[in-house]
C-alpha positions as CSV (number, residue, x, y, z in Angstrom):
1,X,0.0,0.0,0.0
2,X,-0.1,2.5,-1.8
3,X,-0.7,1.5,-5.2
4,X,-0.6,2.8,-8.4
5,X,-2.6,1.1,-11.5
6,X,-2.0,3.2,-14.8
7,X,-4.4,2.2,-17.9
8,X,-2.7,3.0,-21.1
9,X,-3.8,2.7,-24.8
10,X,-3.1,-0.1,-26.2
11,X,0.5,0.4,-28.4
12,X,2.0,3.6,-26.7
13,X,4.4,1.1,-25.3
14,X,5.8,0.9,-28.6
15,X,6.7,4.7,-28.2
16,X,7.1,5.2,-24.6
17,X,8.9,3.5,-22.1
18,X,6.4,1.8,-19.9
19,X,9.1,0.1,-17.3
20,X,10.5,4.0,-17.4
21,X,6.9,5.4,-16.3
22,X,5.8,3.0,-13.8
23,X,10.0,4.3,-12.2
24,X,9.3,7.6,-12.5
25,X,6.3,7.4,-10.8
26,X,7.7,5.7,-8.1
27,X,10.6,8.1,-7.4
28,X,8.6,11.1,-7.5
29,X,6.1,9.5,-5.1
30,X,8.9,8.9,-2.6
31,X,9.9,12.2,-2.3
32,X,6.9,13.0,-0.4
33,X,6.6,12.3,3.4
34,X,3.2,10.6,2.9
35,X,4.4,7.4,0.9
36,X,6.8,4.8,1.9
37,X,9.0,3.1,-0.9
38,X,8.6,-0.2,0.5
39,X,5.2,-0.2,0.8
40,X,4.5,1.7,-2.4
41,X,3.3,-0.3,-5.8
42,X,3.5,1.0,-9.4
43,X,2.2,-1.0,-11.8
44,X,1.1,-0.3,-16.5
45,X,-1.5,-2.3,-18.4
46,X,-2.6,-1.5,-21.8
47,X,-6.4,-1.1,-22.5
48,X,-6.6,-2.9,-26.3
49,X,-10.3,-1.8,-26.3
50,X,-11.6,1.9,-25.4
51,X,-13.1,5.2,-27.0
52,X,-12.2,8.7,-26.0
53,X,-14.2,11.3,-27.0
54,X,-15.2,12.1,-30.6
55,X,-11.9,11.7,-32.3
56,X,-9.3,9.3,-32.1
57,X,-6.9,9.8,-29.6
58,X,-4.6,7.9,-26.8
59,X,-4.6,7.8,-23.3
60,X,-3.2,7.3,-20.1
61,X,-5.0,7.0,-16.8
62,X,-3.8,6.4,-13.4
63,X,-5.7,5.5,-10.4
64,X,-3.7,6.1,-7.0
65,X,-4.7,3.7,-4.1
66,X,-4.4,5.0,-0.8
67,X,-5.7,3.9,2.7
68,X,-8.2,6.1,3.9
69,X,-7.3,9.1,6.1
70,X,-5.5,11.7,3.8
71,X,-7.2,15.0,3.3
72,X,-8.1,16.7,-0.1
73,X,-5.0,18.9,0.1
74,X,-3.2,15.3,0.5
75,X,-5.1,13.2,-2.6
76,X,-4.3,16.5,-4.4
77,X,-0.7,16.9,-3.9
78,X,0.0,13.3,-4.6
79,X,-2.6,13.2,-7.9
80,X,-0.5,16.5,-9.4
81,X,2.9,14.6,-8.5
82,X,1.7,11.3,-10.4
83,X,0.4,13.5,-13.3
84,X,3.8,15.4,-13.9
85,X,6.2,12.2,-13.8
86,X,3.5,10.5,-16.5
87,X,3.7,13.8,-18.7
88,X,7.5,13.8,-18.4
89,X,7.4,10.1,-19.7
90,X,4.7,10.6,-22.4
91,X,4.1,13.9,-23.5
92,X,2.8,13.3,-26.6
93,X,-0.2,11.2,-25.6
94,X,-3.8,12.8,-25.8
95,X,-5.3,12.7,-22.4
96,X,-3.5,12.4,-19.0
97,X,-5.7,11.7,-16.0
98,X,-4.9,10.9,-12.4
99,X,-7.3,9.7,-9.9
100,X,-7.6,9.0,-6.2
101,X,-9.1,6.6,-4.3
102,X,-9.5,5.7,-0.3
103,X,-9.3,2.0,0.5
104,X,-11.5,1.1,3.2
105,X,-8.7,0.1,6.0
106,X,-11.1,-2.4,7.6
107,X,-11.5,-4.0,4.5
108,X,-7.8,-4.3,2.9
109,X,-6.0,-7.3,3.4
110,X,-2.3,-8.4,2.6
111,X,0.2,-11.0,3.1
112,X,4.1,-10.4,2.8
113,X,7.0,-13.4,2.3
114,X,9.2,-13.6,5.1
């Protein structure tokens, strides 16, 4: 926890470095006091099958998972950090989104080797 799931367009990976996103990501999380690099998750999936809009166009959408507890100003700080690192990896793609959720802390379960 936390985790970060980014939805791509199928075939940007042919143009941008998807092993060099989900890193990115990571670093630039780290830097900030609420996430711990141990516990932190950064994972890329294409999406072979969407629409955006009108026109065609690609995307790349990432959903930040956090535990419940973090205020707006929080969500918001953490959203704009995860939006920058994926612009700095794929500039050229059409729509950039980030989104946060809460994770009900009752509710998540995990199981760490060792």
């Amino acid at each position: 926890m936390p985790h970060v799931v980014i939805d791509f367009s199928d075939g940007l990976e042919t143009a941008h470095d998807m092993t060099r996103l989900c890193s990115d990501v990571f670093e630039a999380l780290i830097l900030d006091a609420e996430i711990s690099a141990p516990a932190l998750k950064v994972r890329a999936r294409p999406q072979p099958f969407f629409r955006i809009g009108t026109e065609p166009a690609t995307f790349a959408h990432a959903t930040l998972y956090l535990l419940e507890g973090r205020d707006d100003d929080t969500k918001a700080r953490l959203s704009d950090i995860v939006l920058r690192a994926m612009d700095g990896v794929m500039p050229t793609v059409g729509s950039l989104s980030v989104d946060v959720r809460d994770m009900n802390r009752a509710a998540y379960a995990k199981r760490l080797k060792g």
